[in-house]
Kinemage of the C-alpha trace (Angstrom):
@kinemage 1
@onewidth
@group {chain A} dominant
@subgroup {mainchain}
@vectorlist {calphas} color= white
{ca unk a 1} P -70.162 -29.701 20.282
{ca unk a 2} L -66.427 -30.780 21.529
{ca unk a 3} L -65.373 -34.000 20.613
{ca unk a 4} L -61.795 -34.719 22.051
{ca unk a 5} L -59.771 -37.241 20.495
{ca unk a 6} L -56.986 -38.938 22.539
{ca unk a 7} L -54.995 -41.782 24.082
{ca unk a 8} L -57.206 -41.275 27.296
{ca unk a 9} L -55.872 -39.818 30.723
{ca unk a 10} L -52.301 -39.746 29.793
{ca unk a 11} L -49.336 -38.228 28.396
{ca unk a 12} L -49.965 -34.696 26.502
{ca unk a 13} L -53.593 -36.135 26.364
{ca unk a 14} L -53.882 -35.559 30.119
{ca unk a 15} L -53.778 -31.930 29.409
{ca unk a 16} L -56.960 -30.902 27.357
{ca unk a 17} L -59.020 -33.763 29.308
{ca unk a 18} L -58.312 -31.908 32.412
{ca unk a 19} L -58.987 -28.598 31.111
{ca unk a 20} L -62.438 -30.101 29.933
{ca unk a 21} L -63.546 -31.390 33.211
{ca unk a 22} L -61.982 -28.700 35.553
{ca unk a 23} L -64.091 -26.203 33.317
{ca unk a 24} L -66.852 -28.507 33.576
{ca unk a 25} L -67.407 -27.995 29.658
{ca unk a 26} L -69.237 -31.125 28.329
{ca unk a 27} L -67.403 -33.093 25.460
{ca unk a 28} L -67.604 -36.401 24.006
{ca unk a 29} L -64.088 -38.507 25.143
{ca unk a 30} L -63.090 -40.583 21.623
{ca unk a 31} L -60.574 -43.204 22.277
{ca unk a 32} L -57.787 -43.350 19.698
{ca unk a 33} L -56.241 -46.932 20.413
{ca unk a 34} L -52.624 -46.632 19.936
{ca unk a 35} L -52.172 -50.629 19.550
{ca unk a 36} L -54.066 -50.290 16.600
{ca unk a 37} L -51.883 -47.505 15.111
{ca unk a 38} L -55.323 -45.590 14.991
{ca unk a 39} L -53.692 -42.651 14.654
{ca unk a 40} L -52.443 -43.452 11.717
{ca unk a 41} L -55.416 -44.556 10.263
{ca unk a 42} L -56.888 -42.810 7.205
{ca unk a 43} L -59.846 -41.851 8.727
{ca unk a 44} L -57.639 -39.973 11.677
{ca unk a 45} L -55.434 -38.296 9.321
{ca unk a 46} L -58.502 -36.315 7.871
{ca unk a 47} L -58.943 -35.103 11.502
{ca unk a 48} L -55.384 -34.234 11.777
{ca unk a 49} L -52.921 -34.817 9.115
{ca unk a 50} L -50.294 -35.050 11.254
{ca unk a 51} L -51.693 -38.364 13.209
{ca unk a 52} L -51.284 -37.014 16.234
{ca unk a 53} L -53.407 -36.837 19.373
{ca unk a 54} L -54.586 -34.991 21.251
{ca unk a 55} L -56.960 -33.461 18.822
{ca unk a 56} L -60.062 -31.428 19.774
{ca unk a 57} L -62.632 -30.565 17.297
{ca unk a 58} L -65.633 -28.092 18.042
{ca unk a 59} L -68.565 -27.393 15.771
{ca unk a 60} L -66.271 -28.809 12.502
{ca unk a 61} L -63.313 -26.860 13.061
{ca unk a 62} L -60.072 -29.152 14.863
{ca unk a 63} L -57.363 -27.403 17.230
{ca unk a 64} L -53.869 -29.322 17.955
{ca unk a 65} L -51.529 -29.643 19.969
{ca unk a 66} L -52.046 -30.048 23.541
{ca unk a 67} L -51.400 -26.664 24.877
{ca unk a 68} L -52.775 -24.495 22.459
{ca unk a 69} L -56.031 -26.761 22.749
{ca unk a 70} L -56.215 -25.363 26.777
{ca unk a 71} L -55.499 -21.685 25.568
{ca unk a 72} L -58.473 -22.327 22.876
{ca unk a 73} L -60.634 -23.401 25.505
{ca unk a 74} L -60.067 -20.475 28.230
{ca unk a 75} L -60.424 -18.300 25.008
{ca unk a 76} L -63.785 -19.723 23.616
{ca unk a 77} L -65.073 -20.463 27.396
{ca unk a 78} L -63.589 -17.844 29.694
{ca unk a 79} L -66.454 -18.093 32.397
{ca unk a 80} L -66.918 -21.744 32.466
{ca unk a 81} L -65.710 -23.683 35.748
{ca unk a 82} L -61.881 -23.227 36.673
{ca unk a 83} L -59.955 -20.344 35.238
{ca unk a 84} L -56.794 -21.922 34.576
{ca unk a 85} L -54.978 -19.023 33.394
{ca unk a 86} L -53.825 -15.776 35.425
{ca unk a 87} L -55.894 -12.633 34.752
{ca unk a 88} L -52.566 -10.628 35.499
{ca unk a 89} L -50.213 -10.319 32.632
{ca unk a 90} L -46.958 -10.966 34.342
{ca unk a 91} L -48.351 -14.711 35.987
{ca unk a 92} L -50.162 -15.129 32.811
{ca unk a 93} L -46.531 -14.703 31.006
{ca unk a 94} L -44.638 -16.839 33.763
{ca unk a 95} L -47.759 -19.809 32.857
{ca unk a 96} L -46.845 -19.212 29.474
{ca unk a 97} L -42.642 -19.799 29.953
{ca unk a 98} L -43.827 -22.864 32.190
{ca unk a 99} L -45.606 -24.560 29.273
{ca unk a 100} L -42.981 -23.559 26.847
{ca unk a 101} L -40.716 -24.858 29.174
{ca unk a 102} L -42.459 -28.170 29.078
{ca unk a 103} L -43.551 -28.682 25.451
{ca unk a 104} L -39.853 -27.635 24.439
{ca unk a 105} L -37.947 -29.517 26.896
{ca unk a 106} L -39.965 -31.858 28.794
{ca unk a 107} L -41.781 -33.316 26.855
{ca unk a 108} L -38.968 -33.764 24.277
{ca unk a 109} L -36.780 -35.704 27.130
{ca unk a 110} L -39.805 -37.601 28.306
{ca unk a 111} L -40.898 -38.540 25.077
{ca unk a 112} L -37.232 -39.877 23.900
{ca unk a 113} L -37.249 -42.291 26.649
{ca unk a 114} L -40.699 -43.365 26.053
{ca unk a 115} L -39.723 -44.684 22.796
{ca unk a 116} L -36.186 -46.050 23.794
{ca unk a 117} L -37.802 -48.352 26.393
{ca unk a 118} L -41.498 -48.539 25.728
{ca unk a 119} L -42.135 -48.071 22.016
{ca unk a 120} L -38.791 -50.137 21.188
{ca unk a 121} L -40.969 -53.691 21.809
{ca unk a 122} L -43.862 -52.662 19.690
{ca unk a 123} L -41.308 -51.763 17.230
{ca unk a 124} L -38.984 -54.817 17.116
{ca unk a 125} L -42.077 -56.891 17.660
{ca unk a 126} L -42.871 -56.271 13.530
{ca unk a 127} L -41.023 -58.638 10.608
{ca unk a 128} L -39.332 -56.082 8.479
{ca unk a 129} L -42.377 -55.942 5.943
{ca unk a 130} L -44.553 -54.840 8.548
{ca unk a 131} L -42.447 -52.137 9.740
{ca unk a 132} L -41.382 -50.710 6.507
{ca unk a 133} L -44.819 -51.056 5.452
{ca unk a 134} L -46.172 -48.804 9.093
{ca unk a 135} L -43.947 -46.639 8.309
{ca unk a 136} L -45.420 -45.565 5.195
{ca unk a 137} L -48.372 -44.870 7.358
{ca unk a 138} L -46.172 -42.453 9.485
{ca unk a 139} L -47.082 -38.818 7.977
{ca unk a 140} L -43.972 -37.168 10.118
{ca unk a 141} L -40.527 -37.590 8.888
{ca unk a 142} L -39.051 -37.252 12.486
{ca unk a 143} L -41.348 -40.113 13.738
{ca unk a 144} L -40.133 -42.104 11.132
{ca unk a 145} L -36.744 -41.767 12.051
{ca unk a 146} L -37.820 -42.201 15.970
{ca unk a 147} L -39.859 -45.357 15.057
{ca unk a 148} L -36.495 -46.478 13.084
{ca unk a 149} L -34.240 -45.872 16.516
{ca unk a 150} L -37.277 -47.793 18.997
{ca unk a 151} L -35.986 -50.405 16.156
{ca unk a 152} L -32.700 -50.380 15.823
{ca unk a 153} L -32.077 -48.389 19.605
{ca unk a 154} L -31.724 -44.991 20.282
{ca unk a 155} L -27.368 -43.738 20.267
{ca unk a 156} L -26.245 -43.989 24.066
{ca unk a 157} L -25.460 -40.514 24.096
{ca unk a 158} L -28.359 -39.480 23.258
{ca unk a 159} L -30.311 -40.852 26.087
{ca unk a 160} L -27.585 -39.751 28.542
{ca unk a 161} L -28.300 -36.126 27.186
{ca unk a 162} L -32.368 -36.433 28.387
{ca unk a 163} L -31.263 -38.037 31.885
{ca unk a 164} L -30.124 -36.390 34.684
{ca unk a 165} L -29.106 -39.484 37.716
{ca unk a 166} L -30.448 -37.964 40.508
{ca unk a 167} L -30.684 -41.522 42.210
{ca unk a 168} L -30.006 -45.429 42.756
{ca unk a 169} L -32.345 -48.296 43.534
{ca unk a 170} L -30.886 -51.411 43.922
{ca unk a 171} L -32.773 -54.976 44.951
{ca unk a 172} L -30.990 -58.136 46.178
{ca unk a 173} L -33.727 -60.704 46.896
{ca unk a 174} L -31.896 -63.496 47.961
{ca unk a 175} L -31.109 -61.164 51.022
{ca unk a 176} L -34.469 -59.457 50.653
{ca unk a 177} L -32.784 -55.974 50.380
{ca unk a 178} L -34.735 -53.316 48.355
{ca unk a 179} L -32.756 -49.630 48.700
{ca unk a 180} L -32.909 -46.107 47.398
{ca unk a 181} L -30.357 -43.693 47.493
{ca unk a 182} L -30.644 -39.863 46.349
{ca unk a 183} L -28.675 -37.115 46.161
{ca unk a 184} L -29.960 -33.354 44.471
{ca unk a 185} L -27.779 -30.966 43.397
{ca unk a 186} L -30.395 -28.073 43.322
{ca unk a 187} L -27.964 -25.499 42.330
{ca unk a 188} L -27.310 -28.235 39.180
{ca unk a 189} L -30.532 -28.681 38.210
{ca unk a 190} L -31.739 -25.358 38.638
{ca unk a 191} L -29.122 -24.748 35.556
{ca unk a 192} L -30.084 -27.238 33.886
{ca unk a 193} L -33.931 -27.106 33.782
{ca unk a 194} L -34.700 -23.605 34.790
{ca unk a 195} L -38.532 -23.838 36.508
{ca unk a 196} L -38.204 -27.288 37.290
{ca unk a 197} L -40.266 -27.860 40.640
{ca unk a 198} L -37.269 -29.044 42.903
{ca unk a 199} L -39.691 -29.440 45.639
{ca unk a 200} L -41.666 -31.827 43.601
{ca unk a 201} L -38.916 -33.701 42.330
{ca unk a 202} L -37.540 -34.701 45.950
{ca unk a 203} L -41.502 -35.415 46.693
{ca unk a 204} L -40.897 -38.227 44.225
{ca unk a 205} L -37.828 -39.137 44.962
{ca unk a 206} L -39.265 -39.361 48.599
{ca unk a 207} L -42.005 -42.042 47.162
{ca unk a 208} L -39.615 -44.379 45.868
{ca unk a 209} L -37.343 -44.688 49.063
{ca unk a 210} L -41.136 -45.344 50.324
{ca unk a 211} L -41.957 -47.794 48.352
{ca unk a 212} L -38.516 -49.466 48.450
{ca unk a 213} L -38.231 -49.617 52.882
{ca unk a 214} L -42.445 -50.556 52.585
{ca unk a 215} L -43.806 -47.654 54.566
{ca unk a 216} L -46.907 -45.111 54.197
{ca unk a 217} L -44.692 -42.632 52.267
{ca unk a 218} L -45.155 -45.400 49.334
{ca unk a 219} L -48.513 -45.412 49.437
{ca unk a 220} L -50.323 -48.946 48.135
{ca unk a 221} L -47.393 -49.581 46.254
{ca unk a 222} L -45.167 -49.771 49.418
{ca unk a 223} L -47.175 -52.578 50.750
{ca unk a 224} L -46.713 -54.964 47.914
{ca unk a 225} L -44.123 -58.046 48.175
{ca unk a 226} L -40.586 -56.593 47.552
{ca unk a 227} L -40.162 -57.906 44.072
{ca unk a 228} L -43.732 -56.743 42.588
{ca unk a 229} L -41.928 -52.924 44.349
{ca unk a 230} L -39.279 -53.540 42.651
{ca unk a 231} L -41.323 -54.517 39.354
{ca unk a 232} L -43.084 -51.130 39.961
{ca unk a 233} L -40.206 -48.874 40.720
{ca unk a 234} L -38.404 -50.280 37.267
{ca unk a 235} L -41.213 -49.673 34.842
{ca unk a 236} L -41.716 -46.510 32.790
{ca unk a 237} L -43.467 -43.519 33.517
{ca unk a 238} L -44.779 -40.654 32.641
{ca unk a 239} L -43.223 -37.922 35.143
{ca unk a 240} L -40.488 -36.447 35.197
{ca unk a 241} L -38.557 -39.191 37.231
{ca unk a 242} L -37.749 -41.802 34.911
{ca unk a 243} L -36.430 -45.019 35.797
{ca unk a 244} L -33.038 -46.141 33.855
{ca unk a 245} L -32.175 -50.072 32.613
{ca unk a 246} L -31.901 -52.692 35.080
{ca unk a 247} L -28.117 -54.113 35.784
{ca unk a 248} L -27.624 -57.447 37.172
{ca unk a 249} L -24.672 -58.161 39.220
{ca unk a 250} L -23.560 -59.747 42.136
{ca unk a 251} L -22.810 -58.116 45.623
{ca unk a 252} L -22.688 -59.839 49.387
{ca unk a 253} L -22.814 -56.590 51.209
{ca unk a 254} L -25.663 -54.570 48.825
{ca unk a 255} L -25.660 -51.688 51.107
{ca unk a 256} L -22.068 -50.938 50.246
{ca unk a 257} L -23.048 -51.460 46.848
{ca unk a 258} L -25.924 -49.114 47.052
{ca unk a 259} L -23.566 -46.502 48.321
{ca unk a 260} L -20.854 -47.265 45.846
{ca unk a 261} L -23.232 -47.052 42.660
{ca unk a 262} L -24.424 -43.887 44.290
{ca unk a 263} L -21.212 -42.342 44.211
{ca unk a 264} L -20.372 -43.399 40.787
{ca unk a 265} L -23.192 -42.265 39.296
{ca unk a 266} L -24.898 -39.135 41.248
{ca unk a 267} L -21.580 -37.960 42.371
């Protein structure tokens, strides 16, 4: 019996789920609510002591940690559904400096944001007696200290270390102007994120001029009123492209603008 527990179809929890159902292995999906702090429940921490998720257990044993918990399933279930990993030893090596790539890196960027600007209301949200007294529910010292930056904000240069500008978006309403501008240094990024999908990354960078001019490259998104696509282009996601914080300002010509901030900041 495999019982997966998780924060549903997102996040490092996205992983095992769909290694479960492209293997077509059956499983019974158990919501951990994160609004509850359910993973820091007593009852989780038996499960995993860490109070983490994902966590799979099968017949009374539990595996961790997202990636291992896909190897553990090819391993235990090697001829069910999808093969997800290469029979040949070099590809299955190169799979193997991919996911390394993105539990060491990528997930460590991604995740830093994801507190700065989505954990930091849930944090701030608590008096000081309910925070200090959550945190005592907190079994890993470095979450502590990340649920004590959502709080008090994460240094400056530390987020500027996990971005890389890549792109602008700016929105003037009162002249109903809604503009991205991009710029990739391949060359750049390639040194800075060795096996980063380039090709992917314009892709997305694609979408969002799509949604911003309101054409089919946006999908449903791009045919939403300008400032819901402008509500959806600033709100955080899990992907590599990451929105930054929203300036206000004031401009009469935003075009020049959008080329100036451009400049400024993608070089």
């Amino acid at each position: 019996m495999l019982t997966l527990y998780s924060f549903g179809p997102g996040a490092n929890s996205l992983k095992p789920m769909a290694t479960l159902y492209e293997k077509g292995l059956e499983f019974k999906p158990h919501f951990i609510d994160p609004a509850k702090f359910e993973q820091h429940s007593d009852w989780f921490k038996k499960i995993n002591p860490r109070g983490q998720v994902p966590a799979l257990e099968h017949d009374g044993r539990v595996i961790t940690e997202s990636t291992v918990i896909c190897e553990y399933l090819e391993d235990v279930f090697p001829d069910a559904g999808t093969s997800l990993r290469p029979a040949d030893p070099y590809w299955r090596a190169q799979m193997r400096v991919w996911t390394k790539w993105v539990d060491e890196y990528f997930c460590w960027c991604v995740s830093t944001i994801g507190w700065a600007f989505g954990i930091k209301k849930i944090a701030q949200a608590m008096s000081d007696e309910e925070f200090e007294a959550h945190l005592k529910n907190v079994p890993i010292p470095e979450q502590q200290v990340k649920w004590r930056r959502a709080r008090n904000g994460f240094p400056q240069e530390m987020l500027d270390e996990e971005f890389r500008k890549v792109g602008v978006v700016l929105c003037c309403q009162s002249q109903e102007f809604l503009a991205a501008a991009w710029q990739v240094d391949r060359d750049r990024l390639a040194a800075f994120a060795p096996g980063l999908d380039l090709d992917r990354v314009c892709a997305g960078l694609d979408f969002v001029e799509g949604v911003c001019v309101g054409d089919e490259r946006g999908g449903e998104a791009a045919s939403r009123p300008l400032t819901q696509r402008f509500g959806f282009l600033k709100a955080p996601k899990s992907t590599v492209l990451q929105p930054g914080p929203v300036h206000g300002g004031l401009t009469s010509d935003p075009q020049v603008q959008l080329d100036r901030l451009l400049s400024h900041f993608v070089g």
